[in-house]
N, C-alpha and C positions, 0 to 999 in steps of 0.2 A: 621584538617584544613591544607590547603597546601598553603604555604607562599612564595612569590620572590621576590626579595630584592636586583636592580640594575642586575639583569642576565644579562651575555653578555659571549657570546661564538664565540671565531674564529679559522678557518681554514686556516692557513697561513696569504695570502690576503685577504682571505672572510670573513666576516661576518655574522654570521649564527643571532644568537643573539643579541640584543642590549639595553644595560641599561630597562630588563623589568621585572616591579613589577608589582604585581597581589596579590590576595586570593581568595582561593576557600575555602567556608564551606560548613559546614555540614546542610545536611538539605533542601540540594536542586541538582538539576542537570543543572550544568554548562558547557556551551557547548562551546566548543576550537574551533575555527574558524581562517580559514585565509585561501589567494592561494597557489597554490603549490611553494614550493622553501620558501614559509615564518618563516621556523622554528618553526614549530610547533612540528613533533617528533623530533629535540634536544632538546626541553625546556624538554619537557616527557622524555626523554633521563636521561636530568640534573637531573630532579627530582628524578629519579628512583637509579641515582649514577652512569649510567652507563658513562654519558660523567663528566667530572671536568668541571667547568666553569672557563672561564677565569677573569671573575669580578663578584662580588659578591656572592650571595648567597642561596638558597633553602631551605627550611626545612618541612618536614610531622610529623603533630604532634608536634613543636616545635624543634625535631631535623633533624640533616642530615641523608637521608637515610641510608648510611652507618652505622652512628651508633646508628639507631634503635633497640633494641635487640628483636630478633624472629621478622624480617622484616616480612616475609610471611605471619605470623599471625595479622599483622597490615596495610599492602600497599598488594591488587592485581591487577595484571596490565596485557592487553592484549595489546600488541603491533607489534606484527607476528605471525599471526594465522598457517606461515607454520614452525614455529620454534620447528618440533616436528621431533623427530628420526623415520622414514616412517616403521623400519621394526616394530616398537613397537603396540601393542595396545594402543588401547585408556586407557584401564583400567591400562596397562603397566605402560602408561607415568605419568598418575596420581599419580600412586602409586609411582613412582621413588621421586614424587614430593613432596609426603608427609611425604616419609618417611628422604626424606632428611632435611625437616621442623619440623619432629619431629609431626605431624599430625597424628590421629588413619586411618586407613584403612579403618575402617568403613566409613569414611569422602568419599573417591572417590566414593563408590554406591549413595550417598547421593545428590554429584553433577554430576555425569554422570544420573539422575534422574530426575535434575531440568531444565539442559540442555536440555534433550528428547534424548540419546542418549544410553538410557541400554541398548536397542536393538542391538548394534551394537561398546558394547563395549569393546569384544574378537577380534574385526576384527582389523586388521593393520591400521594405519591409512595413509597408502601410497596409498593406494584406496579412500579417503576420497574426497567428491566434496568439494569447496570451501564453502558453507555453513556448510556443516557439521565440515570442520578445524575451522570455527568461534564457533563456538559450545563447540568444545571441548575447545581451549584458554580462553573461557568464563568460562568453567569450572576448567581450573588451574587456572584462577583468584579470583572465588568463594573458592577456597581450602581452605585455611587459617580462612575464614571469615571474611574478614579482616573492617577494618572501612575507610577504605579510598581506593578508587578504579578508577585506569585510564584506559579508553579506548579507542583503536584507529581504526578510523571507525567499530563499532563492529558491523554493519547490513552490512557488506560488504559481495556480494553473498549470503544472506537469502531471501529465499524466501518471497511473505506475508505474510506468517505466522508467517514466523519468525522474521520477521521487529515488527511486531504488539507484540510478546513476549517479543522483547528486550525493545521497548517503554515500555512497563507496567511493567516490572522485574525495569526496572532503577526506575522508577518512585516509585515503592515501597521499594527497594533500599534508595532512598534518603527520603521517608515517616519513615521507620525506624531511622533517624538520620546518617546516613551515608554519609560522602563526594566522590561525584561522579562526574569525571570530564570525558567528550566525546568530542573526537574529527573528525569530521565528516566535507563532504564535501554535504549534502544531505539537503539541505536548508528545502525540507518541512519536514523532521523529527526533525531536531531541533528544529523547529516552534513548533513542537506536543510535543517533549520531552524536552527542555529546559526551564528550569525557569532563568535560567542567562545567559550572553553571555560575555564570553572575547576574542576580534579579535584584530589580528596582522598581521602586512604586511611590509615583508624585515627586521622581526626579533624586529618590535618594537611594542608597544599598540597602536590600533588605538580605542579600545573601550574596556570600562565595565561596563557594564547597563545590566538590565533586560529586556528579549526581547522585552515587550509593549514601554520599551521608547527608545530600539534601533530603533523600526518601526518607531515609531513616531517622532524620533529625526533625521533621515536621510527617511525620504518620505513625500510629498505634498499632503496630505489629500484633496480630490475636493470631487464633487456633478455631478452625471450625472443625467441630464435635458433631456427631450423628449417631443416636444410638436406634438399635430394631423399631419400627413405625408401630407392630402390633403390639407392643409392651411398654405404656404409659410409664411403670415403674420402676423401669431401667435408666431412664432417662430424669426421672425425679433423685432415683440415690445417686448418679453422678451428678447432681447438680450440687446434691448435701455435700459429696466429700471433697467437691474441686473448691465450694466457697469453704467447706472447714481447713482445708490447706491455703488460704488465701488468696484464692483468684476469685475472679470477676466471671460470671455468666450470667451472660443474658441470650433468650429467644430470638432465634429471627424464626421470619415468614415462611421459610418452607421448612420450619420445625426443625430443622439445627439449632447448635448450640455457638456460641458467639462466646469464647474467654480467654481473656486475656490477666497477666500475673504469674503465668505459668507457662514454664517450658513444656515443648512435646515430648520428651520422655517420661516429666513426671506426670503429663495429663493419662499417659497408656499404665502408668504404673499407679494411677489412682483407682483409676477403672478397672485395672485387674485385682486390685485390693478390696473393691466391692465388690466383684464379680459382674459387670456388667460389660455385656459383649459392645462392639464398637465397631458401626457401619464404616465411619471414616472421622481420619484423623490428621489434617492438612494445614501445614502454614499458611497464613495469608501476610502477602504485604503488599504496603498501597505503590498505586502506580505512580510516574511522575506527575500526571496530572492531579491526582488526589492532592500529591504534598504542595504541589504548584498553588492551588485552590485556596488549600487551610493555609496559606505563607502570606499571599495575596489579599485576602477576604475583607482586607480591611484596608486597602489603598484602591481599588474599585472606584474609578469615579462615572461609568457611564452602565448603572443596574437597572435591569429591568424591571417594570412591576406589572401585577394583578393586571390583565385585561378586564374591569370591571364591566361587563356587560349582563346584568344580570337585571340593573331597570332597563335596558333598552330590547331587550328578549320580554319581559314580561308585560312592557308597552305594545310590543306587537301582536304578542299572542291575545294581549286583549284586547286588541282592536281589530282581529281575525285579519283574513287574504285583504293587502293593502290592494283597493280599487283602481281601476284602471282608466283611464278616460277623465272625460270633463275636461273643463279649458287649461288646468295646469300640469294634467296629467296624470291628478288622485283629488281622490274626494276624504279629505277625515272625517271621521264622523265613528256611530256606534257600528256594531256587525252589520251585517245588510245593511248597512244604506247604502238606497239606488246613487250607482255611480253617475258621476257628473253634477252640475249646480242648474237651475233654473237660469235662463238670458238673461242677462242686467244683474245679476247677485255680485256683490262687492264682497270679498274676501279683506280680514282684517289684515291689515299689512301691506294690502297690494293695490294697486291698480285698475280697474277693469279698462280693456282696450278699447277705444270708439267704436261704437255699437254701429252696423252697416249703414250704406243711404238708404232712406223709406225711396223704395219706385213709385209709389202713387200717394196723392195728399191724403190724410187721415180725412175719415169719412166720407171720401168718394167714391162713386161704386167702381167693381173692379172690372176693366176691362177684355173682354175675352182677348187672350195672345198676348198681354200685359204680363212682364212678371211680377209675382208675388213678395211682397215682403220677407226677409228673412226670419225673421221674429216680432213677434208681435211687442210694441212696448210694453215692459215691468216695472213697477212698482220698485226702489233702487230700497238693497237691506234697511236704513234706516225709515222708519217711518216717516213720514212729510206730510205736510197738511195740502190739498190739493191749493193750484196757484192757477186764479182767474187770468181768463184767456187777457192777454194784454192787447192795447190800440196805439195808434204811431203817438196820440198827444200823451200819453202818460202811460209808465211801462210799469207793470203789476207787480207787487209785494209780496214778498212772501210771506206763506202763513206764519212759519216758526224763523226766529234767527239763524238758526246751523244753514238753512237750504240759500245760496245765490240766487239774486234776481234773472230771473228767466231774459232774454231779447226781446224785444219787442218782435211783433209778427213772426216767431221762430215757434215751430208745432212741439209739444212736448215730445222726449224722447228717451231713451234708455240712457241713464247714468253714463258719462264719458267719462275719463283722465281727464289731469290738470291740464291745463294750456301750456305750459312749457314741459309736461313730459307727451316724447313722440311716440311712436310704437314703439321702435326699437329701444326706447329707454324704457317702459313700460315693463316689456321683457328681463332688462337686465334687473329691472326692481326685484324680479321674482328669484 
């Protein structure tokens, strides 16, 4: 049996744990629940020895794991099915496992067997799919034989077949006398494999019951009612006489009747006191997951919200089929506009990259077999006041403050980048 006794574990500021006692026996399979971030592998953690707790206490079997003696052969535990050395076999690692526990050798055929993994178990296990690493962790857990045995999601990546194996292996597991604790996020497998349920959320118990009275202790048992579809007023007088007896109806969506306050016998015996025939008349009760949810709904620390895209869809649509081309690769602007920018156009924000070398001097004529310029010089987006050709004794001014002094004997040209950004910086600007 596995015992807690005020647990509480922290992390600096955090709180991982919090004042939680529990018992799992033997004899059954009790399933660990809770959201993510709630502490659940630190308690498995504590248990196992690997974290100390900061308050209180643990014990399997009476003592602390630690000093169990021949833990292996009394606690097996799967907690990281990739906790395995990749260049090893499977048979490798077992055997490392057992001989360090002092287990016969014989023992690894036996659970590489039970597993389904003989087949395949000379191979490395660094080729192993995520099913098959479950498999094998399943099978160091089995090593020892042990009578007490924790798992963490252990159908995690199993296929169905292998889901349905582990259901029935725990299950007989815990038929044997054995205490088996599972921790799982897989609502309808616990449903199918637990007989107890212990949940926590932000480190504390929020529940310990046996699944039939967790359902029923966090979900609202109702009756769905259905009367003939052609006859509006069948369905209005059992509405009158289920609320004049004290129950609750309400509509749902496919025109059933939704009430609850009332057993199904007196719902048929209401209905036949009005005279009102009755399509159907069926218990409903919530699944594990429902009660799981409404238990939960408020220790949640990682919910999702609203994909707000609704200015970013209406940004697009009005500014029609994004353009393709130009120097950055779109052009923004209204609809139609022709895609790409004019040579030398400086984009706010960016860069423009050194404009190519002129092959021949400005206003020279062009010589036939000469190549041609790439572009002719532009005018750079801000306006400028033109700047007199300068001479070596004195180098020309600019018209307006904003523009740099030109070089001396340097031909005007198409708006460059700064002097210390290079192309490649240029680019990453964008």
């Amino acid at each position: 049996m596995i015992e807690a006794v005020g647990l509480t574990k922290r992390y600096g500021a955090k709180t991982a744990v919090y004042n939680l006692s529990f018992q799992v026996r033997p004899g059954a399979v009790t399933g660990f629940l809770g959201p993510n971030g709630s502490g659940k592998s630190t308690t498995m953690r504590m248990i196992l020895g690997l974290d100390e707790p900061t308050a209180g206490h643990v014990t399997v079997g009476g003592y602390p794991f630690r000093k169990l003696p021949n833990a292996p052969r009394q606690v097996g535990a799967l907690l990281d099915a990739k906790a395995v050395h990749g260049g090893r076999s499977a048979r490798q690692h077992l055997l490392c496992l057992a001989q360090l526990s002092g287990i016969p050798a014989r023992r690894v055929d036996e659970v590489l067997g039970v597993v389904g993994l003989q087949n395949v178990a000379r191979k490395r296990s660094k080729g192993f799919s995520l099913g098959m690493g479950q498999r094998l962790g399943i099978a160091a857990a089995l090593l020892g034989d042990p009578q007490v045995l924790l798992f963490d999601e252990p159908v995690n990546g199993l296929d169905p077949e292998g889901i349905l194996w582990v259901r029935n292996f725990m299950k007989q597991l815990a038929a044997e006398g054995r205490t088996v604790f599972v921790s799982s996020h897989l609502m309808s497998e616990m449903a199918l494999t637990a007989d107890h349920l212990i949940v926590i959320g932000r480190g504390q118990l929020l529940a310990d019951m046996n699944v039939k009275d967790f359902i029923s202790y966090n979900s609202a048992d109702f009756a769905r009612v259905r009367t003939p579809e052609g006859d509006p007023g069948q369905r209005e007088k059992l509405t009158a006489a289920l609320s004049e007896a004290g129950g609750q109806v309400l509509p749902e969506q496919d025109g059933a009747l939704r009430v609850t306050g009332l057993p199904l016998p007196r719902i048929s015996d209401l209905a036949h006191g009005a005279d009102v025939r009755l399509w159907e008349l069926s218990p409903h009760q919530a699944s594990l997951e429902e009660a799981y949810m409404r238990m939960t709904q408020g220790a949640v620390d990682y919910r999702s919200t609203v994909d707000e895209r609704a200015a970013l869809q209406q940004q697009m649509s009005g500014a029609g089929a994004m353009p393709q081309g130009g120097p950055y690769g779109y052009a923004p602007g209204a609809p139609g506009q022709q895609t790409g920018f004019p040579p030398g156009t400086t984009l706010p924000g960016y860069a423009e990259p050194p404009a190519p070398p002129q092959q021949h001097a400005p206003g020279a004529p062009h010589t036939p077999g000469a190549p041609m310029p790439t572009a002719p010089p532009a005018a750079p987006a801000t306006p400028v006041a033109p700047v007199a050709p300068a001479t070596p004794a004195a180098p020309a001014t600019p018209a307006t403050p904003v523009a740099p002094p030109t070089p001396p004997a340097q031909p005007p040209a198409a708006p460059s980048a700064p002097a210390d950004l290079t192309k490649s910086d240029t680019e990453d600007a964008r």
